[in-house]
N, CA and C atoms of all chains as a GROMACS GRO file, in nm:
protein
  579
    1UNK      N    1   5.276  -8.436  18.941
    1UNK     CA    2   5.330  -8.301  18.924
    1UNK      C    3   5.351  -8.270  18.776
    2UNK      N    4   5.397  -8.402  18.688
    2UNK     CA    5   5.439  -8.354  18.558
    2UNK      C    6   5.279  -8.357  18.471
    3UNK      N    7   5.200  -8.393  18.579
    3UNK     CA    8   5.062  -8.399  18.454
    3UNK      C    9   5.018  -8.248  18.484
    4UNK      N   10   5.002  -8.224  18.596
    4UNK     CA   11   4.953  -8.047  18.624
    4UNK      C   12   4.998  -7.951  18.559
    5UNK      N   13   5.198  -7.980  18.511
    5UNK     CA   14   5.244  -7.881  18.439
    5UNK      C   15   5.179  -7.875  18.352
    6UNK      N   16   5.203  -8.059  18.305
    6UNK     CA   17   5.135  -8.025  18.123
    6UNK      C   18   5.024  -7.936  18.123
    7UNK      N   19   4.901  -7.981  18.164
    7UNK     CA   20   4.783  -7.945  18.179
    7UNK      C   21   4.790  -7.797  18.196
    8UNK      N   22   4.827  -7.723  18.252
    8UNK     CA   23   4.872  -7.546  18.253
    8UNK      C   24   4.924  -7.507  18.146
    9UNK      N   25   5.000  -7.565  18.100
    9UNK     CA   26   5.088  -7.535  17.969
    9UNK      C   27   5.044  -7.572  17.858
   10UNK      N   28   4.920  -7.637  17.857
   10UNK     CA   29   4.830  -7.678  17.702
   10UNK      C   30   4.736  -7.561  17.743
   11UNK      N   31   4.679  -7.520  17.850
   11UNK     CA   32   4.586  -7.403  17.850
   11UNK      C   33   4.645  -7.262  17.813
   12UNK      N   34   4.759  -7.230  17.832
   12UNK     CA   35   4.835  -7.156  17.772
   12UNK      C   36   4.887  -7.143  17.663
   13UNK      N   37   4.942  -7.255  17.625
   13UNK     CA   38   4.926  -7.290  17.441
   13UNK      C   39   4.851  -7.229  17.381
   14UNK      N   40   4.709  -7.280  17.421
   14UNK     CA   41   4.601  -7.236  17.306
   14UNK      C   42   4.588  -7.096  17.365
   15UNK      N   43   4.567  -7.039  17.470
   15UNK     CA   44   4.563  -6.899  17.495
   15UNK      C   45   4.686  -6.802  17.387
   16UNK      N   46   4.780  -6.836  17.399
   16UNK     CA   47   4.837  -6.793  17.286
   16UNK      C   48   4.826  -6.785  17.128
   17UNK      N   49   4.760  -6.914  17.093
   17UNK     CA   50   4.702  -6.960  16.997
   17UNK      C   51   4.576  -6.845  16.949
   18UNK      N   52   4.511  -6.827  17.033
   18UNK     CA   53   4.403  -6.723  17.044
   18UNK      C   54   4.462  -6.565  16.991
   19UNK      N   55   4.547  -6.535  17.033
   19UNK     CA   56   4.611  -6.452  17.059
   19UNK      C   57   4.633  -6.415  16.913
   20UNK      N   58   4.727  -6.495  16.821
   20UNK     CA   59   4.769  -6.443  16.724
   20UNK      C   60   4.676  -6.485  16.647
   21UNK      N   61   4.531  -6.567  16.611
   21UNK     CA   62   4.415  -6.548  16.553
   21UNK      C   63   4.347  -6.423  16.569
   22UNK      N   64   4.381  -6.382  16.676
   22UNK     CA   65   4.276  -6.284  16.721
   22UNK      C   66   4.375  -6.115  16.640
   23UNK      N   67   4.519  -6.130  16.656
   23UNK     CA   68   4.587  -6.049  16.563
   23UNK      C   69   4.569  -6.084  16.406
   24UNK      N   70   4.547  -6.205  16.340
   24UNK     CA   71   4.477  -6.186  16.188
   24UNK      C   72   4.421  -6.153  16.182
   25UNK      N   73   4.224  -6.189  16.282
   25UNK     CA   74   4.156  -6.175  16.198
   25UNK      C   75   4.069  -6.002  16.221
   26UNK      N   76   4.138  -5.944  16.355
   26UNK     CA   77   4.042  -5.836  16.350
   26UNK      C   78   4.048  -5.705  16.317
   27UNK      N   79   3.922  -5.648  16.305
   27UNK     CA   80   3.960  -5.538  16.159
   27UNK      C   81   4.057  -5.388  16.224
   28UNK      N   82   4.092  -5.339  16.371
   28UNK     CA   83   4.101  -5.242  16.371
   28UNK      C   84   4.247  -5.229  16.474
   29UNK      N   85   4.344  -5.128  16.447
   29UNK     CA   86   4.475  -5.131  16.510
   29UNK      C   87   4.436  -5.173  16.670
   30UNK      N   88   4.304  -5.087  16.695
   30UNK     CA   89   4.301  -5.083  16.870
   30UNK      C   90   4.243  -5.250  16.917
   31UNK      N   91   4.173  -5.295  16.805
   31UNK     CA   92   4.082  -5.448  16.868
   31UNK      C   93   4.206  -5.503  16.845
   32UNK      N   94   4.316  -5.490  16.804
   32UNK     CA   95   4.392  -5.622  16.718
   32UNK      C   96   4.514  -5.626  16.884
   33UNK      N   97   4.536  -5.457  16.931
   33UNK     CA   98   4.618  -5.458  17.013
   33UNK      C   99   4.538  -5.519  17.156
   34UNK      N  100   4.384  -5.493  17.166
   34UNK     CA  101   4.337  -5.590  17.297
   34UNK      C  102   4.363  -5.720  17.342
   35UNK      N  103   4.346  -5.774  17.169
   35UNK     CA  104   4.391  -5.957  17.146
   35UNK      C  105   4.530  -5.965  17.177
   36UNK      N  106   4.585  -5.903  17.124
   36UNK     CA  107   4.733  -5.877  17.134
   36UNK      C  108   4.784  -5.873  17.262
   37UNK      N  109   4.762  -5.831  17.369
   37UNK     CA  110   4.833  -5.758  17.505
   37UNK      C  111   4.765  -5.894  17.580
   38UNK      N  112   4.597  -5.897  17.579
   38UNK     CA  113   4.537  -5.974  17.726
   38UNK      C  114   4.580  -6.151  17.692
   39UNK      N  115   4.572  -6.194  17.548
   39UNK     CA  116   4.558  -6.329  17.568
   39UNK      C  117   4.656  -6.359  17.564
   40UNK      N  118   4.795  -6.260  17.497
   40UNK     CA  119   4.914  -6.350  17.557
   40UNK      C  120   4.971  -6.327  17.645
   41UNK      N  121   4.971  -6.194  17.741
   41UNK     CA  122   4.999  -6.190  17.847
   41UNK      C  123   4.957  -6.349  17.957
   42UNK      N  124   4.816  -6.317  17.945
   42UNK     CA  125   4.768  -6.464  18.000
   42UNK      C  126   4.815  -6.580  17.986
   43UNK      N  127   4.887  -6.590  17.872
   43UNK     CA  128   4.932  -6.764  17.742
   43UNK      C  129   5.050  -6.742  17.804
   44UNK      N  130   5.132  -6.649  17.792
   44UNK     CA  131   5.301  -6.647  17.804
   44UNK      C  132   5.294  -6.690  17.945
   45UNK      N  133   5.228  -6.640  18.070
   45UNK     CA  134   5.228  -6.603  18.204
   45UNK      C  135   5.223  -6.762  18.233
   46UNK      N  136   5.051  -6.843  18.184
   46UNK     CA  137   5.089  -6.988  18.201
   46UNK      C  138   5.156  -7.062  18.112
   47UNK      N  139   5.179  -7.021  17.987
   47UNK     CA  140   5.286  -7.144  17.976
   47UNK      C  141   5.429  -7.150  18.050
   48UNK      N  142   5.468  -7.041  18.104
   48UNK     CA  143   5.636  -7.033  18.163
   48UNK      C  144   5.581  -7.092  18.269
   49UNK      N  145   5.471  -7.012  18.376
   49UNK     CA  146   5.482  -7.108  18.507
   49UNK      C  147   5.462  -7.281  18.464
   50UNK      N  148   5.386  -7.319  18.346
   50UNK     CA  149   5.348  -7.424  18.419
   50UNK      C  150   5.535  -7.512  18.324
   51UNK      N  151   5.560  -7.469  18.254
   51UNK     CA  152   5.688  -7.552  18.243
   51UNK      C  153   5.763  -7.545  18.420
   52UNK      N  154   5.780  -7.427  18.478
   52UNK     CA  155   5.834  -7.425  18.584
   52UNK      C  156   5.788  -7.551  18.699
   53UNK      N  157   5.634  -7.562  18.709
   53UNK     CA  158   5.544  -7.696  18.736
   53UNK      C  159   5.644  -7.843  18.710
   54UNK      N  160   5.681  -7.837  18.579
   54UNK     CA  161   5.657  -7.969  18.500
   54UNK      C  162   5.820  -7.990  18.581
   55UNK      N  163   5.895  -7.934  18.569
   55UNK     CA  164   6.058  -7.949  18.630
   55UNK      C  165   6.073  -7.825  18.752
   56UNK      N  166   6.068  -7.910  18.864
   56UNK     CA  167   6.045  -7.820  19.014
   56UNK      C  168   6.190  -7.743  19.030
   57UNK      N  169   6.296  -7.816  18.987
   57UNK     CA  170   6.466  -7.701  18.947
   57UNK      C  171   6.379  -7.587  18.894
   58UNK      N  172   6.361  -7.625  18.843
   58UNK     CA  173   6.355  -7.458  18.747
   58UNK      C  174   6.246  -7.377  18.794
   59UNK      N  175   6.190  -7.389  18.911
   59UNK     CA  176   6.076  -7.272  18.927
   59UNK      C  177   6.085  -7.143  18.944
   60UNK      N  178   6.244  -7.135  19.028
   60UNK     CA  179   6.257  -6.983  19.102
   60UNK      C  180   6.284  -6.842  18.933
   61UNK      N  181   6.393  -6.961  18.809
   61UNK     CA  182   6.395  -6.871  18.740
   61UNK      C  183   6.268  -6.858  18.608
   62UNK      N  184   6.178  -6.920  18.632
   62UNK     CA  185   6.034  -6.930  18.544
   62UNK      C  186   5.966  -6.845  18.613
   63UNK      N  187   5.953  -6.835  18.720
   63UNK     CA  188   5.884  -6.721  18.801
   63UNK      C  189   5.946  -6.606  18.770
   64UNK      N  190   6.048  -6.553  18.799
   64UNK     CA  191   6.120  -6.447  18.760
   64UNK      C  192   6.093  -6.396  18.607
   65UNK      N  193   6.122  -6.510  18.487
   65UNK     CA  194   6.062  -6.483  18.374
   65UNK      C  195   5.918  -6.475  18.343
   66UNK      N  196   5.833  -6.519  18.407
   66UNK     CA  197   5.670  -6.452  18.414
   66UNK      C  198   5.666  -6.336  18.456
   67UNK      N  199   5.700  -6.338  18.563
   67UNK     CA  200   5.663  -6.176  18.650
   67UNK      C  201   5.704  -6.049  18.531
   68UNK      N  202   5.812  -6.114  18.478
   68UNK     CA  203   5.873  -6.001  18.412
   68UNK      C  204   5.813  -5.976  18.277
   69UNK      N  205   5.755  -6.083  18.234
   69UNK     CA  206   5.639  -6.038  18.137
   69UNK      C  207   5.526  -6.000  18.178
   70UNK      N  208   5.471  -6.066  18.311
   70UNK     CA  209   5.360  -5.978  18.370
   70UNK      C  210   5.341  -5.836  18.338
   71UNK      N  211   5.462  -5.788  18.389
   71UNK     CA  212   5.446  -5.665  18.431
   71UNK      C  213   5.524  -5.600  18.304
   72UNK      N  214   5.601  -5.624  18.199
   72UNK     CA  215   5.655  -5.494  18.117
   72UNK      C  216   5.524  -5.540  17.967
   73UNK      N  217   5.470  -5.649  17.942
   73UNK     CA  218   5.433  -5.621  17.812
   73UNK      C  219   5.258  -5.550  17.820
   74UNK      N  220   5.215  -5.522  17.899
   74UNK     CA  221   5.096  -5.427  17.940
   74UNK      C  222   5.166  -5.286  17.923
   75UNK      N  223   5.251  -5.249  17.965
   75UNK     CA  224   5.349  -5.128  17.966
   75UNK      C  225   5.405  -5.115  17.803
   76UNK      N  226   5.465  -5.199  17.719
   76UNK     CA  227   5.477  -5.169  17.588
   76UNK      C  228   5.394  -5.173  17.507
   77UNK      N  229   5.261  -5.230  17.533
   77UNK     CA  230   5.128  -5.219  17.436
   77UNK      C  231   5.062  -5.079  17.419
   78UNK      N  232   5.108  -5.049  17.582
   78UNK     CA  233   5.002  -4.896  17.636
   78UNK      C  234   5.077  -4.835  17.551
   79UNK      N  235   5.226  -4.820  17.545
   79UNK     CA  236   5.266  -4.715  17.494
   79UNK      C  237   5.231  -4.728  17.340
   80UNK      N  238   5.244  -4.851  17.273
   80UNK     CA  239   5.200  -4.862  17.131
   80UNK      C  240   5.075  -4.754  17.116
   81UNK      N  241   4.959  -4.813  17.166
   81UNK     CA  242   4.829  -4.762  17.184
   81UNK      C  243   4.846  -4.624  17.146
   82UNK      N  244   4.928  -4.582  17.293
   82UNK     CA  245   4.931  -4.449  17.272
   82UNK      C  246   4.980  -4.344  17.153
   83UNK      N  247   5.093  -4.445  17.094
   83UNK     CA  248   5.146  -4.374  16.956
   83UNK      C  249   5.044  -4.361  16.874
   84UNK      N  250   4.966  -4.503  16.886
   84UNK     CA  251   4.949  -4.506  16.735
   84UNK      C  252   4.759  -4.419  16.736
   85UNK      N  253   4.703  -4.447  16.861
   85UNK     CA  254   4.638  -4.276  16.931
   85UNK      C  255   4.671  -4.125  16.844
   86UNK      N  256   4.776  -4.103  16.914
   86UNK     CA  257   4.862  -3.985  16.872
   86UNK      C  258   4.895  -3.933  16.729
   87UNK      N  259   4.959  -4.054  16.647
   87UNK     CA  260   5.025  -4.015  16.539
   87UNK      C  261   4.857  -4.058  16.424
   88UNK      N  262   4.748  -4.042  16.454
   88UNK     CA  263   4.628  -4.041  16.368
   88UNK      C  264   4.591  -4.166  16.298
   89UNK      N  265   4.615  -4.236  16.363
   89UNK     CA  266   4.572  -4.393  16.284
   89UNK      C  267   4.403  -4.377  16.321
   90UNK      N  268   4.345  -4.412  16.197
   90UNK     CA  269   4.168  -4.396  16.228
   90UNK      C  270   4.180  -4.518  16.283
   91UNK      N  271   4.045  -4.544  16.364
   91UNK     CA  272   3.950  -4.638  16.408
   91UNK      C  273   3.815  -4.698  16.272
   92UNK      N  274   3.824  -4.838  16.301
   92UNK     CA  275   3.748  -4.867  16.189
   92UNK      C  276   3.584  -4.843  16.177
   93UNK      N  277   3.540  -4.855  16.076
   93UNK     CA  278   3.446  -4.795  16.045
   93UNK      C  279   3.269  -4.860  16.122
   94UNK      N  280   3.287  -4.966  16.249
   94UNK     CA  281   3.159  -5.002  16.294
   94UNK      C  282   3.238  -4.954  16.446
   95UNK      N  283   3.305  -4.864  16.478
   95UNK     CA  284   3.312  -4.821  16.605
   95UNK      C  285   3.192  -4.760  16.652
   96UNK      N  286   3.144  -4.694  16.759
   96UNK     CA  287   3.060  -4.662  16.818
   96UNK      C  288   3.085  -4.509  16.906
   97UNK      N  289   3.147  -4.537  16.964
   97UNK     CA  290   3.206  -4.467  17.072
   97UNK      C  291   3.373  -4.409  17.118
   98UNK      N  292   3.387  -4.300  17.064
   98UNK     CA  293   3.540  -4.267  17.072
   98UNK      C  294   3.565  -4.173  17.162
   99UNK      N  295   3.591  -4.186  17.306
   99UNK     CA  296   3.632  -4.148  17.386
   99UNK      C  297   3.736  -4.054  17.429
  100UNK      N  298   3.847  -4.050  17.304
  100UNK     CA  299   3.943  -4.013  17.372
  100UNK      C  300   3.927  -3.843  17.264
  101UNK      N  301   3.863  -3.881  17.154
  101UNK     CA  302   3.795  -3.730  17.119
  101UNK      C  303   3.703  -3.690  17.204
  102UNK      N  304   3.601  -3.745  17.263
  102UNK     CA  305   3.472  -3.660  17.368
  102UNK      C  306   3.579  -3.572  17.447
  103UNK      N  307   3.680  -3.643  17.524
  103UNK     CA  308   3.780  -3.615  17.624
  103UNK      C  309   3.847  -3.444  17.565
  104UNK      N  310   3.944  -3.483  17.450
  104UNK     CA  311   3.990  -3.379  17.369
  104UNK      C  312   3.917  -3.225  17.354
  105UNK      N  313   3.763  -3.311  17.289
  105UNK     CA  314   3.705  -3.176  17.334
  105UNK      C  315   3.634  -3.137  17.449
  106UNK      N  316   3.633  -3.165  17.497
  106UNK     CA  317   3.641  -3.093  17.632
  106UNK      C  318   3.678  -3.039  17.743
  107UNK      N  319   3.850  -3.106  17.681
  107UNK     CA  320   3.950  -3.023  17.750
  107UNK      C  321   3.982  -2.881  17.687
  108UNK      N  322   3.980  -2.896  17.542
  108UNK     CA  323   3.917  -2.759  17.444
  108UNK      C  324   3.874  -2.648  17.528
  109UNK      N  325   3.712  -2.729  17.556
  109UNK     CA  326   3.659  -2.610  17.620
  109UNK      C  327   3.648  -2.559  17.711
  110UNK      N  328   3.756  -2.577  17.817
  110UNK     CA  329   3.844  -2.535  17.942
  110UNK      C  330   3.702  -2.583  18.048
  111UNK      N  331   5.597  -8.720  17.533
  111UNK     CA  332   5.617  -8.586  17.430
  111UNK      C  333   5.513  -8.518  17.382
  112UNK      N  334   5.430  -8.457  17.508
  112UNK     CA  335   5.320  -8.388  17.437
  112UNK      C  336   5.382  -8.211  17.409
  113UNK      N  337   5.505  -8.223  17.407
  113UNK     CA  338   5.559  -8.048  17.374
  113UNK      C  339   5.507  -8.042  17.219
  114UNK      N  340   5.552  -8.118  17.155
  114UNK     CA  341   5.518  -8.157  17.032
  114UNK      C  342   5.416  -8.087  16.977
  115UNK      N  343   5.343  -8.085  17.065
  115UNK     CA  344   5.164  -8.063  17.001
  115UNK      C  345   5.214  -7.947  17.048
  116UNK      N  346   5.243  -7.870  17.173
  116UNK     CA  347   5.235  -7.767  17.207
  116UNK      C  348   5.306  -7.640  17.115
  117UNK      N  349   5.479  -7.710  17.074
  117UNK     CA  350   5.505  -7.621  17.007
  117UNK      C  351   5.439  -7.578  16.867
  118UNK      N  352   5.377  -7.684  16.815
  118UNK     CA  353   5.295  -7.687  16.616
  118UNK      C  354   5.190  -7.576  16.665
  119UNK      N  355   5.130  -7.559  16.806
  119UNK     CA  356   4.996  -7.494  16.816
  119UNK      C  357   5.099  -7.349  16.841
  120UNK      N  358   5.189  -7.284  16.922
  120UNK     CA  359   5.269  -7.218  16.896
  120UNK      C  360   5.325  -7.157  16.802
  121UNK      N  361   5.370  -7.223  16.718
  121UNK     CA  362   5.430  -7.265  16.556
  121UNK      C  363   5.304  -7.155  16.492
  122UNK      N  364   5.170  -7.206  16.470
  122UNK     CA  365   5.070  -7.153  16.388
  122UNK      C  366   5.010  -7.020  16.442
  123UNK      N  367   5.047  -6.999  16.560
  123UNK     CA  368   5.001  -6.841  16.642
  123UNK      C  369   5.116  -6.777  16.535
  124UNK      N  370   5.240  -6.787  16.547
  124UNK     CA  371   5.355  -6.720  16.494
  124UNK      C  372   5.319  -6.664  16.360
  125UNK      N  373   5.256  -6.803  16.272
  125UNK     CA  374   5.234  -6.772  16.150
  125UNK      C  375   5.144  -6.640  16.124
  126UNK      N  376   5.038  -6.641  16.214
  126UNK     CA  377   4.963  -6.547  16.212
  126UNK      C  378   4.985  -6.456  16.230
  127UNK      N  379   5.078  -6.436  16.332
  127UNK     CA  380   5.084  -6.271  16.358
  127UNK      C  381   5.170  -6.212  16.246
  128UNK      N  382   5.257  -6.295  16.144
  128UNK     CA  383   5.340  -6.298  16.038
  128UNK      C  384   5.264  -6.267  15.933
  129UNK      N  385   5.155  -6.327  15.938
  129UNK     CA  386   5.078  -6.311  15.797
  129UNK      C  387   5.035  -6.170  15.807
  130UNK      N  388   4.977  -6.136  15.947
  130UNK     CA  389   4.935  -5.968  15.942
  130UNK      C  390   5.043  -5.903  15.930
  131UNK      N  391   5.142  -5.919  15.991
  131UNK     CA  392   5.303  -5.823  15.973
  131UNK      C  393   5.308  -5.798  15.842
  132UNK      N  394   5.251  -5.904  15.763
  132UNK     CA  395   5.318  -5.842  15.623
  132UNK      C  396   5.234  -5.804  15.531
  133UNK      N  397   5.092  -5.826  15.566
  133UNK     CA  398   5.026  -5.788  15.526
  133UNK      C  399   4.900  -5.607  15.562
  134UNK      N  400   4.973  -5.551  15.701
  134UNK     CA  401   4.933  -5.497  15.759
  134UNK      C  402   4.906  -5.336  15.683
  135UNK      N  403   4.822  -5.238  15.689
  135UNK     CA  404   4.775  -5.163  15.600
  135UNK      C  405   4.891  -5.014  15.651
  136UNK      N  406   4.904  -5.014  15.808
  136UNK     CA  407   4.961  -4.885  15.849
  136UNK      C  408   5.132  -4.970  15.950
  137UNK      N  409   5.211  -4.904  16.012
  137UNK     CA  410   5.296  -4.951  16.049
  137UNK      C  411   5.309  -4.947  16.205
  138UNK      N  412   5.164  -4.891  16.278
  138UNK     CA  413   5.161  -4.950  16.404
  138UNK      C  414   5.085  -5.078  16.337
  139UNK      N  415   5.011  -5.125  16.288
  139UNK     CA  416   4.967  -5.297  16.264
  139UNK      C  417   5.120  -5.382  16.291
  140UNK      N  418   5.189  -5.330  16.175
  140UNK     CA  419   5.331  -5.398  16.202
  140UNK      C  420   5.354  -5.448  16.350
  141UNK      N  421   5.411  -5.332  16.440
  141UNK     CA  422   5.429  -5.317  16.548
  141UNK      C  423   5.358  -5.388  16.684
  142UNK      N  424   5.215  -5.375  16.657
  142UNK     CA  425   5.106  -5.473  16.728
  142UNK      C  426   5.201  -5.632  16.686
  143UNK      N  427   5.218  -5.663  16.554
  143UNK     CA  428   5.190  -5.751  16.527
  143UNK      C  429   5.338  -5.795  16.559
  144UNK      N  430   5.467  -5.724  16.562
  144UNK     CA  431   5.572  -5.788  16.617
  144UNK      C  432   5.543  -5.796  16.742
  145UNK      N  433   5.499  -5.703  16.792
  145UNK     CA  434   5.529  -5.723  16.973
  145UNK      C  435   5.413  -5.836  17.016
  146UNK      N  436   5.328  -5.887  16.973
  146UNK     CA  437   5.259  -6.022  16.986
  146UNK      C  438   5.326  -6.099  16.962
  147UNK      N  439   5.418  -6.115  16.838
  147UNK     CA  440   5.517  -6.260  16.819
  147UNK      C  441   5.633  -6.262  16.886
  148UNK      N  442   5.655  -6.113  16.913
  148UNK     CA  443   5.808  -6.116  17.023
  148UNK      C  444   5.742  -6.203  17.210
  149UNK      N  445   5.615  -6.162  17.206
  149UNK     CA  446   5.590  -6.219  17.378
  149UNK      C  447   5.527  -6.379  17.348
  150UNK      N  448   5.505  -6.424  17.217
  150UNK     CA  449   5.473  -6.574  17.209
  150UNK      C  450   5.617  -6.619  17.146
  151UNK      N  451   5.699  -6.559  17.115
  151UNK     CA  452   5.868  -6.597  17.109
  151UNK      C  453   5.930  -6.662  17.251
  152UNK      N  454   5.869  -6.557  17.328
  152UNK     CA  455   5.962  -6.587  17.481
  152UNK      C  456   5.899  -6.691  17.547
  153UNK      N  457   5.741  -6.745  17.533
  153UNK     CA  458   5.728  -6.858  17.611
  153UNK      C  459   5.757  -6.955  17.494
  154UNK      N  460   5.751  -6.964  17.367
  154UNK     CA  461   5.803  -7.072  17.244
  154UNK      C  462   5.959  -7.121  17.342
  155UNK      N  463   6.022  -7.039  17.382
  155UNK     CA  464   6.184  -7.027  17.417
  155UNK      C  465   6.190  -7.113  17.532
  156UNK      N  466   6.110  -7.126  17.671
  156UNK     CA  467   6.119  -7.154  17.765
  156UNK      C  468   6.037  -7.284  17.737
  157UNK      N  469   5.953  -7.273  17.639
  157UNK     CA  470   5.852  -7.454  17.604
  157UNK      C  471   5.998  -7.569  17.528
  158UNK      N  472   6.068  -7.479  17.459
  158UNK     CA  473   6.179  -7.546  17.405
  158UNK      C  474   6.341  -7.583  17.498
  159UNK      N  475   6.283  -7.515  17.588
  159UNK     CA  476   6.416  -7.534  17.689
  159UNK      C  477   6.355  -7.679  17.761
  160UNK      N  478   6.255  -7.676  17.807
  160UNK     CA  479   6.122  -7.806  17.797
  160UNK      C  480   6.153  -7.915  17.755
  161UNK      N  481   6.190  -7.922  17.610
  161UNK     CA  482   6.190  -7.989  17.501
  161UNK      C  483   6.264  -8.053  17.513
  162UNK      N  484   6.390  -7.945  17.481
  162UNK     CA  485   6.527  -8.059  17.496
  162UNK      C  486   6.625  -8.084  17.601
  163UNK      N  487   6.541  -8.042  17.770
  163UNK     CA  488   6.622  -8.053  17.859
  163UNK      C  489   6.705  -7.937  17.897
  164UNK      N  490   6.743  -7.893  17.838
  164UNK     CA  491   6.840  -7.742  17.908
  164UNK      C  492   6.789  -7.639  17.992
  165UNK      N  493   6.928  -7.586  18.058
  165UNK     CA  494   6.869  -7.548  18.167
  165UNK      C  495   6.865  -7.382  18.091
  166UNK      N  496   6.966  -7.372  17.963
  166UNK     CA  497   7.027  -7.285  17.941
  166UNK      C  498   6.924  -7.164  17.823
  167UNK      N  499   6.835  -7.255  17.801
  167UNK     CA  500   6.752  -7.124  17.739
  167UNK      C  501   6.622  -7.033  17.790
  168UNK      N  502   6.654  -7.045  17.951
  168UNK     CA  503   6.546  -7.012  18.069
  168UNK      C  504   6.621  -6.833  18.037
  169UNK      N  505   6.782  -6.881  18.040
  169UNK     CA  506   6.863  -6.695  17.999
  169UNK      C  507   6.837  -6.694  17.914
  170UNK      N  508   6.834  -6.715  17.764
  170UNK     CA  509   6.780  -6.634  17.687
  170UNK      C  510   6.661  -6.607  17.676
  171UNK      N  511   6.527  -6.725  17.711
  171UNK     CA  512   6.426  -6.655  17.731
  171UNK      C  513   6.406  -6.481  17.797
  172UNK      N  514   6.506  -6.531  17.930
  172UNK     CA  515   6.513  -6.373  18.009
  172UNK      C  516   6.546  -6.221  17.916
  173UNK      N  517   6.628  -6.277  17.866
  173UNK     CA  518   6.759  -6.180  17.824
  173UNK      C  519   6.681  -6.141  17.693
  174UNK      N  520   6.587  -6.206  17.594
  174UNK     CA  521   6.499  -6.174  17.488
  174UNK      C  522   6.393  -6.060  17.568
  175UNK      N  523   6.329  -6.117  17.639
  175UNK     CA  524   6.206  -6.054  17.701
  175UNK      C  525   6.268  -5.894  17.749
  176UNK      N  526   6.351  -5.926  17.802
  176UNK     CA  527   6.439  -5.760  17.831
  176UNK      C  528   6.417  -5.663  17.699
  177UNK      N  529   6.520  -5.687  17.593
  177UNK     CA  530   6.567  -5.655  17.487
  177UNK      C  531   6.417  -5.612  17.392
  178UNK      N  532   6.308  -5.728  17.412
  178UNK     CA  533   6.236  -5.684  17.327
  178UNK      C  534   6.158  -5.577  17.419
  179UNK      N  535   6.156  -5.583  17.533
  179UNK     CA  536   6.080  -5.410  17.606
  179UNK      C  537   6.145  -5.342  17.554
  180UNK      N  538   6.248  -5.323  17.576
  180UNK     CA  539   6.314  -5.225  17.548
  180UNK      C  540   6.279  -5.182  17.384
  181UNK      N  541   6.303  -5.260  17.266
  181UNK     CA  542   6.278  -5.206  17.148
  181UNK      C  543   6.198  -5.127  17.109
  182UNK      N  544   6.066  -5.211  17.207
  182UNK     CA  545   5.906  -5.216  17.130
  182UNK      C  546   5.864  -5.056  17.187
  183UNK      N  547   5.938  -5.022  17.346
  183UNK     CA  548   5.916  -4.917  17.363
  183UNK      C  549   5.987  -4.775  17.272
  184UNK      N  550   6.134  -4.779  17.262
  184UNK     CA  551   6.169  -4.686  17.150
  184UNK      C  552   6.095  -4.732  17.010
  185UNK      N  553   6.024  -4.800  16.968
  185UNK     CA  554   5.959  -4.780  16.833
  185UNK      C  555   5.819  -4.728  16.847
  186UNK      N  556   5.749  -4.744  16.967
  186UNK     CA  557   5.657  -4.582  17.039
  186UNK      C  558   5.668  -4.500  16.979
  187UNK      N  559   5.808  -4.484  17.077
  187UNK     CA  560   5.823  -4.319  17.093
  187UNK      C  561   5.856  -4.268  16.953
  188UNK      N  562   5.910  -4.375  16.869
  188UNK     CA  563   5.880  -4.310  16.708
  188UNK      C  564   5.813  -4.286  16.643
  189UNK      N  565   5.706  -4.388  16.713
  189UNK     CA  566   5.596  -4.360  16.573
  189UNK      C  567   5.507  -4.223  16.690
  190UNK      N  568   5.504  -4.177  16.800
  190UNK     CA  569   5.484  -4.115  16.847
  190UNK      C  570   5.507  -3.987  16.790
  191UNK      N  571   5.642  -3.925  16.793
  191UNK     CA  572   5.672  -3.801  16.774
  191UNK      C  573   5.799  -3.797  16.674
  192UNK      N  574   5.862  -3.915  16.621
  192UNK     CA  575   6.014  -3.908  16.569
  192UNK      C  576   6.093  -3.895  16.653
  193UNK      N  577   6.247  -3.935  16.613
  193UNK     CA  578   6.360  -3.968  16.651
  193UNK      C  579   6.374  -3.794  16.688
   0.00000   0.00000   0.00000
């Protein structure tokens, strides 16, 4: 039982690990917040369960503390997103495709 | 004691998102870049409750993870539209 925790909780490690590499090295507010939200959502989610794994006392409140990152830090990224959307932060300069102007104008044009 | 390894690999995510915090060009970067170290804070918290046996930093893990929704969302809504 205590090798499975470990083993969950080193895959989560480095998922986290990922996470804030992936916040140095990339060039644009919106890529930096993707790295940002998915790999540690993922990292935080297994490293709490699998400590919960490693010491079977403690599962009911490790669960409780996952779920609860599950579900609110997707909800405070969106809203980041959305500010920083809103308040005119450009997109960097090898984007392709900006969506949420096509959208804009074409709500424009009724 | 393989936490050891776990927390140094932890440890160096932190650094990173630190190095962009302070190095960041606009002040949602900032913001990205706290609310990444605030959600690798809260499992650092619960790997260290791990560490040294306690049962007692499973609540503050909790009680952080609260507090920082809550912030990360009023600093949105600022950089959104102002106070």
């Amino acid at each position: 039982m205590h090798v499975i925790g470990t083993i969950i909780t080193g895959i989560g490690t480095i998922f986290l690990f990922i996470g804030g590499l992936g916040v140095f090295r990339l060039p644009d507010v919106y890529n930096r917040l993707q790295a940002g939200t998915k790999c540690t959502t993922l990292g935080a989610f297994l490293t709490i369960i699998g400590v919960g794994i490693m010491h079977p006392g403690w599962l009911p409140k490790t669960l409780v503390i996952a779920l609860f990152v599950l579900i609110t830090n997707p909800i405070s990224n969106h809203a980041l997103g959305r500010a920083s959307r809103r308040s005119g932060v450009p997109l960097c300069d090898r984007s392709v495709v900006d969506k949420a102007k096509e959208f804009e104008e074409y709500k424009g044009k009724g | 004691m393989s936490e050891i390894i776990f927390l140094a690999i932890i440890g160096l995510g932190i650094l990173l998102c630190l190095l962009r915090m302070l190095k960041g060009p606009t002040a949602s970067d900032r913001a990205v870049a706290l609310d990444t170290m605030a959600t690798i804070t809260t499992a650092l918290l619960v790997l260290l409750g791990s560490f040294f046996g306690r049962y007692v930093y499973l609540d503050v893990a909790l009680v952080y993870a609260v507090l920082t929704f809550v912030g990360l969302v009023a600093i949105a809504r600022f950089l959104e539209k102002g106070i």
